[in-house]
C-alpha positions as CSV (number, residue, x, y, z in Angstrom):
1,X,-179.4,47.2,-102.9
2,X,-183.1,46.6,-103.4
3,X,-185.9,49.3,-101.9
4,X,-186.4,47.7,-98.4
5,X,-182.7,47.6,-97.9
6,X,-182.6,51.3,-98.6
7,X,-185.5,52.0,-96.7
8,X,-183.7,49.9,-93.6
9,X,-180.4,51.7,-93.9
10,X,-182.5,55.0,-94.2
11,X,-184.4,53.8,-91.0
12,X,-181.2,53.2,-89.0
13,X,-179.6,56.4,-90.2
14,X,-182.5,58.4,-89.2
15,X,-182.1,56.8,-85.2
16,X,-178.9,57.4,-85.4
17,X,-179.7,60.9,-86.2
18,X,-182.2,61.1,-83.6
19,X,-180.2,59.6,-81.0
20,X,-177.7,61.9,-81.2
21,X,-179.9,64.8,-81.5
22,X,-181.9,63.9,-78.5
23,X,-178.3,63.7,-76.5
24,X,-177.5,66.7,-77.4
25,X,-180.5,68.4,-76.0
26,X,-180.4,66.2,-73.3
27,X,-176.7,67.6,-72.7
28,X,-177.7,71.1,-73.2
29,X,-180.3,70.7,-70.5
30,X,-178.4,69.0,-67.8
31,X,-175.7,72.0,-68.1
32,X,-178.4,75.0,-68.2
33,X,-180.0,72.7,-65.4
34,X,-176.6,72.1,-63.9
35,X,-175.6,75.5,-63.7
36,X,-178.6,76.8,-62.1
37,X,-178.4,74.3,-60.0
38,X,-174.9,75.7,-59.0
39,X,-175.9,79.1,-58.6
40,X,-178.8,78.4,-56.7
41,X,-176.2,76.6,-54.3
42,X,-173.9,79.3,-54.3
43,X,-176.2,81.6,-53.5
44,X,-177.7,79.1,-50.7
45,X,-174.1,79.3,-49.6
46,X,-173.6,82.7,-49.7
47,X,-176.7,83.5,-47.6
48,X,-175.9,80.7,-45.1
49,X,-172.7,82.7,-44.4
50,X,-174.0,86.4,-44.4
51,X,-176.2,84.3,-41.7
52,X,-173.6,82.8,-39.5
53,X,-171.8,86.3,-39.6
54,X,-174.9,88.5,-38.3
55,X,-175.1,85.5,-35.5
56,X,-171.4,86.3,-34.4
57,X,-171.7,89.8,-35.0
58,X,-174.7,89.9,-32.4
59,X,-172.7,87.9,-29.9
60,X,-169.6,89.2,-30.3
61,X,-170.0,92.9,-32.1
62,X,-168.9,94.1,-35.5
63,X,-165.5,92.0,-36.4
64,X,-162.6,93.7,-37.9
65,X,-162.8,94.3,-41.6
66,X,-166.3,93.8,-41.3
């Protein structure tokens, strides 16, 4: 194998490399991403209940086990 061959197969290794090492960060960030994302809705969610539950509260007064 002559020195530009090694250089190419050097060249392609190190993409390869890269490639996976940029997916991997790109993974990490869509999960941290992801699961703020998630929390963010669940808390969304949360507070759009508590909401809903004041609202039938004031109509209706304090429900059992409330």
């Amino acid at each position: 194998m002559g020195f530009v061959d090694k250089a190419k197969a050097a060249a392609e290794g190190a993409r390869v490399k890269a490639e996976e090492i940029v997916g991997e960060v790109k993974e990490s960030f869509g999960e941290a991403y992801g699961n703020e994302a998630l929390e963010v809705d669940g808390e969304l969610e949360a507070d759009a209940a508590r909401e809903r539950e004041a609202e039938l509260d004031a109509e209706d007064g304090p429900r059992e086990g409330a």
